[in-house]
SEPA-969499 format. One record per residue (C-alpha): residue in three letters; x, y, z. Coordinates in steps of 0.25 Angstrom, whole numbers, plus 5000, padded with zeros to 4 digits. Layout:
% SEPA-969499
ALAXYZ;...
END
This chain:
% SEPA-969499
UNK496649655058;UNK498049665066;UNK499249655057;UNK500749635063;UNK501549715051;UNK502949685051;UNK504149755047;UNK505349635048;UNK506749685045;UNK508149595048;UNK508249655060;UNK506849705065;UNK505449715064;UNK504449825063;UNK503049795066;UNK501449865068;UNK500349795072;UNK499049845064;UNK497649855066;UNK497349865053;UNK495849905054;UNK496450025061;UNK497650055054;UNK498350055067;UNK499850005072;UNK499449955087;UNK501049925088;UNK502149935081;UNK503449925084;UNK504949875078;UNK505749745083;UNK507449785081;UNK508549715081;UNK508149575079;UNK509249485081;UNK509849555093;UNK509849535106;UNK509149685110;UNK508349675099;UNK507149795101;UNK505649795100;UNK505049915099;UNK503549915101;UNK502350025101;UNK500850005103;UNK500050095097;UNK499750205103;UNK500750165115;UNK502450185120;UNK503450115112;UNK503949995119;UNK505549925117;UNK505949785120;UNK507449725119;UNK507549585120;UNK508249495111;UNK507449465096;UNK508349385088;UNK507549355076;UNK506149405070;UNK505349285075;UNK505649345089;UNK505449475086;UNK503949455078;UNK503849375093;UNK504249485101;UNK503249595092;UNK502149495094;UNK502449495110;UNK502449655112;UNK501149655103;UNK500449565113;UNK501149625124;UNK500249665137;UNK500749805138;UNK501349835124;UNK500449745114;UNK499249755107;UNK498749625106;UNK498349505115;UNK498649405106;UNK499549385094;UNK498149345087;UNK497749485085;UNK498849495076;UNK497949465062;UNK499149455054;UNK500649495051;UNK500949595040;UNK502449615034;UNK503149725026;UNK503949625018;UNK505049735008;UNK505249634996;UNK504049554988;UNK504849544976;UNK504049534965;UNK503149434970;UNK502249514978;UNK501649644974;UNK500449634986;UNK500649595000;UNK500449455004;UNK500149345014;UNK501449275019;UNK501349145013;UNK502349025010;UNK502449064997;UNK502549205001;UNK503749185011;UNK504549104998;UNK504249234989;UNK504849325001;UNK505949235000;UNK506149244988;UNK506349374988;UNK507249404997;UNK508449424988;UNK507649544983;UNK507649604999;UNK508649525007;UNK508749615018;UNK507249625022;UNK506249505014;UNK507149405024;UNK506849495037;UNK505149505032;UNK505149345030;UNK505949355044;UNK504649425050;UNK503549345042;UNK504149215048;UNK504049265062;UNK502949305062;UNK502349185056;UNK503049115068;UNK502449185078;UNK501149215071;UNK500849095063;UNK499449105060;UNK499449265057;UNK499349295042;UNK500649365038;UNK500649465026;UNK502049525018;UNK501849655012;UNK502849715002;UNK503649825001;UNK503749784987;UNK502449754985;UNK501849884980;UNK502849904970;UNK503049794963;UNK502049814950;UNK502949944946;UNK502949924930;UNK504349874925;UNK504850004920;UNK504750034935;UNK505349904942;UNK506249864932;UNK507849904931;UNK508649924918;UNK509449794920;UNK509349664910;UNK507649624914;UNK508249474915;UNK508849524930;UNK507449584933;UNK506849434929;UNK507949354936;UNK508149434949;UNK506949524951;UNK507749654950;UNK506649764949;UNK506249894957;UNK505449834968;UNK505249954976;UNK504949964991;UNK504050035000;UNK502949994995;UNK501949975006;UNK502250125010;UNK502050184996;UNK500850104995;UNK500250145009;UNK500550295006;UNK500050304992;UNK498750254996;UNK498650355009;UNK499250464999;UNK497850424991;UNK496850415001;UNK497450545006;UNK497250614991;UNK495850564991;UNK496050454977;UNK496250324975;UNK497650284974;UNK497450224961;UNK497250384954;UNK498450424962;UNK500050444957;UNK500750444970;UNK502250454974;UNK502650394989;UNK503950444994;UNK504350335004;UNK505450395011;UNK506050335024;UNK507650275026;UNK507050205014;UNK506450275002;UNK505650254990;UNK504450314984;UNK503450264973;UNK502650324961;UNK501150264963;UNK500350274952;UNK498750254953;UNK499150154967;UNK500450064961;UNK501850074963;UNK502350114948;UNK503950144954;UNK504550164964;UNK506150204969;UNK506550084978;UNK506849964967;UNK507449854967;UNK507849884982;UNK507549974990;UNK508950064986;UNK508450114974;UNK507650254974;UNK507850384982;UNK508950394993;UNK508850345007;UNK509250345020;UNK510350245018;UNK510050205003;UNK510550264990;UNK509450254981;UNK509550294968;UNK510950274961;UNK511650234950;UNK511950084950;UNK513450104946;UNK513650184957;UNK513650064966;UNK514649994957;UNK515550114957;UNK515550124973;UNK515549964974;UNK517049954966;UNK517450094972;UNK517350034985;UNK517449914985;UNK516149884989;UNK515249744991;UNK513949724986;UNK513549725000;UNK514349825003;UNK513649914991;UNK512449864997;UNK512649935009;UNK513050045005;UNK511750084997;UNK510650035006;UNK511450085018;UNK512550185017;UNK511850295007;UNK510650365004;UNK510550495016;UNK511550435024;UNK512450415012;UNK512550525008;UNK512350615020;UNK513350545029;UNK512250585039;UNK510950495042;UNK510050425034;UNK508950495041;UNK508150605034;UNK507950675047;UNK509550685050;UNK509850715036;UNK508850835036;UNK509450885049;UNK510850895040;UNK510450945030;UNK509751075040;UNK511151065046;UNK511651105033;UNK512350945029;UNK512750945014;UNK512750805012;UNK511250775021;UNK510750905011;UNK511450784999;UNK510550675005;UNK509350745006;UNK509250814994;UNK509550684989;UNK508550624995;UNK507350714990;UNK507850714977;UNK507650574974;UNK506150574979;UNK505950714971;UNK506650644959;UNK505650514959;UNK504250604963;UNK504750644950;UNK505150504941;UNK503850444950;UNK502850564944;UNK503450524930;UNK503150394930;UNK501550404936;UNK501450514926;UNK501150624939;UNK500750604953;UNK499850634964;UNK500550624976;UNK502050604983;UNK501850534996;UNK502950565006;UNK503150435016;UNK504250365025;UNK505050435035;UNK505550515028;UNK504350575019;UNK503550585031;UNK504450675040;UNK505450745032;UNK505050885028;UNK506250915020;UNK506050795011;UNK504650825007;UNK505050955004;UNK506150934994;UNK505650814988;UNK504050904985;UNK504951044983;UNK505151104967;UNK504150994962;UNK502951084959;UNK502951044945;UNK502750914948;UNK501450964957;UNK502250934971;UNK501951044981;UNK502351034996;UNK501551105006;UNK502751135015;UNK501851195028;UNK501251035025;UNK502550975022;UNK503051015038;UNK501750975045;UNK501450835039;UNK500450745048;UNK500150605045;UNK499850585032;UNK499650725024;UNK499850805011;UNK501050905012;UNK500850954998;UNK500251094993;UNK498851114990;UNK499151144977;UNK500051024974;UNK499650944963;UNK500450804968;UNK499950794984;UNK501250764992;UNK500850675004;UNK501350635018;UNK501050505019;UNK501550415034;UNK501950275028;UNK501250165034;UNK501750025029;UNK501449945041;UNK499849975039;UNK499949925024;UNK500549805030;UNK499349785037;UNK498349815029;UNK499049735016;UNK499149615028;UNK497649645032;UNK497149625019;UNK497949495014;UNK497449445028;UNK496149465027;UNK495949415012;UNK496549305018;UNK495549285030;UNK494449285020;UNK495049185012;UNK495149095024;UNK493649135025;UNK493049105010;UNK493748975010;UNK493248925024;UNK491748925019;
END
């Protein structure tokens, strides 16, 4: 099967197209600056140069139009009729508590989306922006949301619930949600074909670290915790947001300051984390390379930073009573040396040993812990996109033999 996975943003869309009995993206590629007159389409077949287009994309209907078009293109595509496209997968940030699987677009689907698009108003209306063009231009194509939500949402209470009066929980849906979740899923079941068990004998921590950072405690294959909650602010530190904090903290910066909800909004989804606290970049790269340079307040940020992923592999071991593997992911957990190191150094006693010589020379997906380390420290290359797929590949054929059983 060919799945069309899309990424749909306010602004832009990141897609792939899978073959998913191969496992292979035969094009990717990312539409920018929908809405503007030189809007940018960047496109890559596999195996192939990158190619850019400008042109004028005003809205998401022309732009899935536009992706459609370079993918059937003579020179640049790799198809030869929109028909080869099996069906259309999309990473969709917030199911609320209505979905804890991913899920055929239905009717009844889109009015639950909807719904819950107070609980992420800057990206469940962009994703029901994406499923609706492509419905429009692929109308008989199965469509299939999947979550980022979705594999966290059976923590037990003690672990989604906030210490506020339950009647707000009841009456607004406050809770720890979590995101990431189609990465920390995908990498805790490569972490476990990698060890040799089944994923349900395994206590895993993934470290989802990118711009965005969260991790999760896994115990025997299910989300039991994880840092991100109730929106994706809570947890470690970021490249622009602050993470953990005290709530009053806020409050006390809001009347010193003279600051607007929105204004306070801003501020901690936009203006802290690396960047807040470095005055340099939000970019782990550019924040080691001053820290080298010997920069006191990038040295702050980044001993910040590993801090809070040391402090959770931690809390996260306590609460699955011990572990079996911490899974570096994202970005940032793939490349940076200097964050591996100091979150895995002086944790012996917890059985974390790093193989440094490994730790320098990682390939693909590898194990960058010591011989002799009881809690195996994996390198693992995130790759939602093929959950997408596959997730979509499965609710589709199920469907298909539906179809099937009830035409006899």
């Amino acid at each position: 099967m060919k799945v069309l996975v899309l990424n749909c943003g306010s602004s832009s869309i990141k897609y792939q197209f899978i073959d998913t009995e191969t496992s292979v993206s035969l094009a990717k590629g990312m539409v920018e600056r929908i809405g503007m007159s030189s809007a940018v389409l960047t496109h890559q077949p596999y195996e192939k140069e990158k190619i850019k287009i400008v042109g004028e994309i005003l809205d998401h209907s022309i732009a899935i139009e536009y992706v459609i078009a370079v993918l059937l293109s003579k020179n640049h595509g790799v198809i030869k009729d929109k028909n080869e496209i099996d069906a259309v997968g999309h990473r969709i940030v917030h199911g609320g508590e209505t979905f804890s699987d991913s899920a055929l677009i239905t009717p009844q689907v889109m009015e639950a989306l909807k719904d819950n698009i107070e609980l992420a108003p800057l990206h469940n209306p962009s994703n029901i922006k994406g499923i609706q063009a492509a419905k429009e231009h692929l109308p008989d194509i199965p469509q299939v949301g999947v979550f980022d939500t979705a594999f966290h949402i059976k923590m037990p209470p003690h672990a989604y619930l906030y210490g506020i009066p339950y009647e707000l929980y009841k009456k607004y849906k406050i809770r720890r949600y979590g995101f990431h979740g189609t990465s920390h899923r995908y990498v805790s079941q490569r972490a476990a074909l990698m060890l040799g068990k089944p994923l349900e004998e395994l206590k895993i921590i993934t470290a989802h670290l990118g711009n965005g950072c969260s991790m999760a405690a896994i115990d025997h294959g299910k989300s039991i915790d994880t840092t991100m909650g109730f929106t994706p602010l809570e947890g470690l530190l970021m490249g622009t947001r602050s993470g953990d904090m005290d709530p009053s903290v806020i409050l006390y910066i809001m009347a010193k300051e003279g600051l607007s909800l929105s204004e306070a909004n801003t501020l901690l989804n936009k203006h802290s984390g690396l960047i807040g606290i470095s005055g340099e970049s939000s970019d782990m790269r550019e924040i080691e390379e001053a820290v080298q340079e010997g920069n006191k307040k990038a040295k702050y940020a980044f001993d910040l930073f590993t801090y809070r992923i040391k402090k959770y592999v931690g809390a996260f071991t306590a609460a699955m009573g011990g572990v079996d593997a911490l899974v570096f992911t994202g970005g940032i957990g793939e490349n940076s040396v200097m964050v591996r190191h100091d979150v895995c150094s002086n944790m012996d006693f917890l059985g974390i040993k790093l193989d440094e010589e490994a730790n320098h020379n990682v390939v693909n997906e590898c194990f960058i812990s010591t011989a002799d380390s009881k809690v195996k420290i994996l390198r693992i290359p995130t790759n939602e996109e093929l959950v997408i797929a596959l997730d979509t590949k499965q609710i589709v054929s199920e469907l298909q033999k539906q179809k099937e059983a009830a035409s006899f």
